[in-house]
N, CA, C and O of each residue as an XYZ file, in Angstrom:
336
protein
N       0.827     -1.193      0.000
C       0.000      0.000      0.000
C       0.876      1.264      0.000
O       0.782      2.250     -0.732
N       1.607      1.050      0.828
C       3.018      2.586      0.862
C       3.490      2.788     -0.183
O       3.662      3.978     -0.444
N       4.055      1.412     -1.607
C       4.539      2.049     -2.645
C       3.450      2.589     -3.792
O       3.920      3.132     -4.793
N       2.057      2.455     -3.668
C       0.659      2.542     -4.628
C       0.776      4.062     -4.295
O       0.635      5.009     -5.070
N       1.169      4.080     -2.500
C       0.927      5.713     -2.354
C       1.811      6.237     -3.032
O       1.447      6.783     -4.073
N       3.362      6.251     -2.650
C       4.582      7.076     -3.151
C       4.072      6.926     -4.741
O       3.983      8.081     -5.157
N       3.768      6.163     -5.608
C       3.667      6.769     -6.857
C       2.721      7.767     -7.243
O       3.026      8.684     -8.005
N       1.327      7.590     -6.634
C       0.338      8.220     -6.744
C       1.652     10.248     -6.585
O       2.193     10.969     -7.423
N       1.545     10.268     -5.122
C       2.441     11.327     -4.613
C       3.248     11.861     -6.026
O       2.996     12.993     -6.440
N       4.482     10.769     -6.930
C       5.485     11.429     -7.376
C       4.776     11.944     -8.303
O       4.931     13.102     -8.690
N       3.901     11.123     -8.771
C       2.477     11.351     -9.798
C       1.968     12.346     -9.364
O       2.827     13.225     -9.431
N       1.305     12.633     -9.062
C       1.025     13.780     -8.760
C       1.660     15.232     -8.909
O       1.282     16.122     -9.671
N       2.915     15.266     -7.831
C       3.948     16.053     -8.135
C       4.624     16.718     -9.836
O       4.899     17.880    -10.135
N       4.701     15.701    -10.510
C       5.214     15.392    -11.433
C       4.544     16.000    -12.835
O       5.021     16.468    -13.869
N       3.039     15.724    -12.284
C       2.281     16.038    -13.507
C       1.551     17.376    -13.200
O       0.826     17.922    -14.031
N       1.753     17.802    -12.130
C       1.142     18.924    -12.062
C       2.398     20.384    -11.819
O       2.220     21.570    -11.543
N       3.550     19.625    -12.063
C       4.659     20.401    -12.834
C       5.127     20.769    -14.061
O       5.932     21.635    -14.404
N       4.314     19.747    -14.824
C       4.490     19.449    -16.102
C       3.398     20.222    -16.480
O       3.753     20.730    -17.544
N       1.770     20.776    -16.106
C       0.990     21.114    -16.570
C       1.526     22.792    -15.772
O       0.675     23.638    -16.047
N       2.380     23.226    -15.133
C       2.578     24.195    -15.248
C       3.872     24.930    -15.937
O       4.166     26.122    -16.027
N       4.418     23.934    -16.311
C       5.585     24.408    -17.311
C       5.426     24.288    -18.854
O       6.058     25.049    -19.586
N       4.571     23.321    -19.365
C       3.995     22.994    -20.568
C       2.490     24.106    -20.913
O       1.490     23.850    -20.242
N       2.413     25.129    -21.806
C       0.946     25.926    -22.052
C       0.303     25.338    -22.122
O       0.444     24.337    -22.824
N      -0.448     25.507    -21.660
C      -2.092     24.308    -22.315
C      -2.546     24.775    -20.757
O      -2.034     25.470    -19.881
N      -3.646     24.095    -20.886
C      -4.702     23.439    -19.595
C      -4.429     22.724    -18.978
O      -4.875     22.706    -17.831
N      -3.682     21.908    -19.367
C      -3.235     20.663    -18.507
C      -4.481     19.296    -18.534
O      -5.408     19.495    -19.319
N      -4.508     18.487    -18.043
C      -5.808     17.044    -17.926
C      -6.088     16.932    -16.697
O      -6.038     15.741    -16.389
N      -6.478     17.868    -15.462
C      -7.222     17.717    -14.966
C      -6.402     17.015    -13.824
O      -5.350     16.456    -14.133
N      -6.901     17.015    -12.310
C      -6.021     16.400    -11.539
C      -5.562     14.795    -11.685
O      -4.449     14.305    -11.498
N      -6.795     14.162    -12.079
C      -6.770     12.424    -12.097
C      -5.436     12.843    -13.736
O      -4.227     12.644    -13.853
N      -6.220     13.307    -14.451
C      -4.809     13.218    -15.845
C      -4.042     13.467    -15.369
O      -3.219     12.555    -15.448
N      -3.686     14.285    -14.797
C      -2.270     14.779    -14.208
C      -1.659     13.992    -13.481
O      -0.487     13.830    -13.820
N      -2.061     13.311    -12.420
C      -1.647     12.058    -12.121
C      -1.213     11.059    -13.017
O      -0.102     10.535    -12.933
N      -2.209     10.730    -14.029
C      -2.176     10.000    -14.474
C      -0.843      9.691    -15.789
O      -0.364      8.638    -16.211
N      -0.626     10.864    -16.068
C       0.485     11.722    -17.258
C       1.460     11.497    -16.042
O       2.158     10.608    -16.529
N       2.004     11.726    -14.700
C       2.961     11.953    -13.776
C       3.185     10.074    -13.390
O       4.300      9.555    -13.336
N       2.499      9.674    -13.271
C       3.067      8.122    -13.236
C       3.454      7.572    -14.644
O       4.425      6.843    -14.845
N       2.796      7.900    -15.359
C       3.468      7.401    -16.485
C       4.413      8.090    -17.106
O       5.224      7.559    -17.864
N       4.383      9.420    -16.814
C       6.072     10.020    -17.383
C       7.253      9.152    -16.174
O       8.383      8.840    -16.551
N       6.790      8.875    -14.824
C       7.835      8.078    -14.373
C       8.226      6.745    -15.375
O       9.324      6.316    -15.729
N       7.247      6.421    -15.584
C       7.818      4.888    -16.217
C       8.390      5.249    -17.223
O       9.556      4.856    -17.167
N       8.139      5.933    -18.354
C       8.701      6.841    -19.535
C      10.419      7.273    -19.580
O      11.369      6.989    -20.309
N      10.129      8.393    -17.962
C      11.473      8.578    -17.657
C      12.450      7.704    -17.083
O      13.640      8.011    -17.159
N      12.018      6.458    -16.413
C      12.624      5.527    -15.917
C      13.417      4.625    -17.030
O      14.571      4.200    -16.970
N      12.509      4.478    -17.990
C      13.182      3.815    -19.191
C      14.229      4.081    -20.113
O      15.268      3.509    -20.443
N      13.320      5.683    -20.595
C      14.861      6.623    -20.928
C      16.250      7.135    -19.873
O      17.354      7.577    -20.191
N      15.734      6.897    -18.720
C      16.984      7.589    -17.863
C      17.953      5.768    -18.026
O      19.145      5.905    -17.752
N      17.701      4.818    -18.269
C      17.971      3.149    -18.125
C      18.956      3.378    -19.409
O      20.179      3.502    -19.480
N      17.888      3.383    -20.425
C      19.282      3.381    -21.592
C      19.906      4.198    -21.920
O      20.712      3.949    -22.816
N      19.842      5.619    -21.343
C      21.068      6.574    -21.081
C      22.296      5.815    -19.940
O      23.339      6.436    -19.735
N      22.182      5.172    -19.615
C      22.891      4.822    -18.565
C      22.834      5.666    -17.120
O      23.846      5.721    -16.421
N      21.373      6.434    -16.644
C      21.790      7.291    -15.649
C      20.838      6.459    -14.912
O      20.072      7.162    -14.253
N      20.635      5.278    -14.804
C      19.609      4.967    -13.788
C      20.615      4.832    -12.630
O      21.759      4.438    -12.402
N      19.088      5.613    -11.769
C      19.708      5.794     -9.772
C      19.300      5.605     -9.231
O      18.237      5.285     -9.762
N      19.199      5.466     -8.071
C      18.303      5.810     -6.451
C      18.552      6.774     -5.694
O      19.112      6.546     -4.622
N      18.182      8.153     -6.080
C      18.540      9.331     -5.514
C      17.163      9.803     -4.545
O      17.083     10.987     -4.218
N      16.183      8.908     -4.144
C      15.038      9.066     -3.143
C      14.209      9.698     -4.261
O      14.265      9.460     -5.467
N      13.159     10.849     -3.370
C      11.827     11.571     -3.695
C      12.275     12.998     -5.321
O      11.709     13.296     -6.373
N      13.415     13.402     -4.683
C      13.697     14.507     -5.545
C      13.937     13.859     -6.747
O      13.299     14.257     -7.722
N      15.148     12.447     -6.961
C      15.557     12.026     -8.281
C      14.088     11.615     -9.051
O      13.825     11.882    -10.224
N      13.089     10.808     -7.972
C      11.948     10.574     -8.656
C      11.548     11.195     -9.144
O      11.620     11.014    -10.360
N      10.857     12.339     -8.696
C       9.969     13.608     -9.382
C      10.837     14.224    -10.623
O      10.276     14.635    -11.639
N      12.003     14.246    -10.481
C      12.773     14.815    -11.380
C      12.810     13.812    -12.963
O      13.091     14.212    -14.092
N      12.511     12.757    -12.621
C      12.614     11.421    -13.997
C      11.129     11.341    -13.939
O      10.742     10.911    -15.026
N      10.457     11.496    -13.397
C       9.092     11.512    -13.581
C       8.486     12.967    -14.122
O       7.634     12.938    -15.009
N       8.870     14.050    -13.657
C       8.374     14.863    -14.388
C       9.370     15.244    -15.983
O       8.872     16.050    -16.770
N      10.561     14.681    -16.271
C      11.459     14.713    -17.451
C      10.434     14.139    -19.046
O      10.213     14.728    -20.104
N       9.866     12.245    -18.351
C       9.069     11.760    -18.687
C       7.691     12.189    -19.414
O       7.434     12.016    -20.606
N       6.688     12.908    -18.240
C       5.776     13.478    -18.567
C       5.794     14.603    -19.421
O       4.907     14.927    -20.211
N       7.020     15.258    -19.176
C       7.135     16.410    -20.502
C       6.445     15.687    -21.405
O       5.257     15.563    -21.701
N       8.100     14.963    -21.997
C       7.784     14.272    -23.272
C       6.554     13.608    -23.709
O       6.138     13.740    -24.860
N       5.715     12.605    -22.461
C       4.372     12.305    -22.694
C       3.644     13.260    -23.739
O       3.308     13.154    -24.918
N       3.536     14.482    -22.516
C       2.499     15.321    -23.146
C       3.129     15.954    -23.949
O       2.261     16.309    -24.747
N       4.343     16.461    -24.389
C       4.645     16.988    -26.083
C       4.271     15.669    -26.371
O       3.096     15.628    -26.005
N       4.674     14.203    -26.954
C       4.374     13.547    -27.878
C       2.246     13.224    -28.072
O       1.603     12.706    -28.985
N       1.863     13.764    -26.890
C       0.663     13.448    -27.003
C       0.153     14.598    -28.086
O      -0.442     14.218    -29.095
N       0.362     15.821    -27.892
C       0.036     17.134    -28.567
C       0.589     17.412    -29.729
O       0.312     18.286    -30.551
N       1.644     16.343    -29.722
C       2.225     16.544    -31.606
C       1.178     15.572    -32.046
O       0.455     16.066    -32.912
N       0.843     14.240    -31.693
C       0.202     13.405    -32.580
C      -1.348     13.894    -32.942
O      -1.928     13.757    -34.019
N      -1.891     14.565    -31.596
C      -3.581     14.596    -31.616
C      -3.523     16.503    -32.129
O      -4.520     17.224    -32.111
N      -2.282     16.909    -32.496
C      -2.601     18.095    -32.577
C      -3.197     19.432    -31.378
O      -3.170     20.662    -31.428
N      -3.624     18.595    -30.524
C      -4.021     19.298    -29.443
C      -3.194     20.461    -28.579
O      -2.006     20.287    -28.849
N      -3.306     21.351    -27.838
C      -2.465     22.815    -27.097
C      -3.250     22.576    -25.869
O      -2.786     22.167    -24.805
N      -4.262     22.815    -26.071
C      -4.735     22.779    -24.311
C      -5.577     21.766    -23.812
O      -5.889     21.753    -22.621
C-alpha cells in the first residue's frame, strides 16, 4: 500500500509540474496524475538506456518523472494536434 501511495504522490507532483511548465490546460487532476506516473515509467526507461539509472530518493523521482511526462504530453500534442 506505501509504494501505490509514493507513486500516486510522485504522480502527482510530477504532472502537475508538467501542466505548469507545458501551455495548455493541462488534464485535470486524475490526468495529471495520471500523465505523472506514467512520465515516471517513460522517464525511468529513458533515464535506463542513457545509462543514468539511480536511487537518488523523492527529488531524483519527481525529477525522472516529471522529465518523462514532458515528453508524454509533447508527444501526445504533436500526434492529436491538441495545445490545451
Amino acid at each position: 500500500m506505501h509504494g501505490i501511495l509514493w507513486w500516486i504522490l510522485v504522480g502527482l507532483i510530477a504532472g502537475w509540474l508538467t501542466g505548469k511548465v507545458m501551455k495548455g490546460s493541462g488534464f485535470g487532476v486524475l490526468g495529471d496524475i495520471v500523465i505523472g506516473i506514467l512520465g515516471a515509467l517513460a522517464g525511468g526507461f529513458i533515464f535506463g538506456l542513457l545509462g543514468l539509472s539511480g536511487s537518488g530518493g523523492l527529488l531524483y523521482s519527481i525529477l525522472v518523472a516529471f522529465l518523462g511526462a514532458v515528453i508524454l504530453t509533447w508527444l501526445f500534442r504533436l500526434i492529436t494536434g491538441r495545445r490545451s
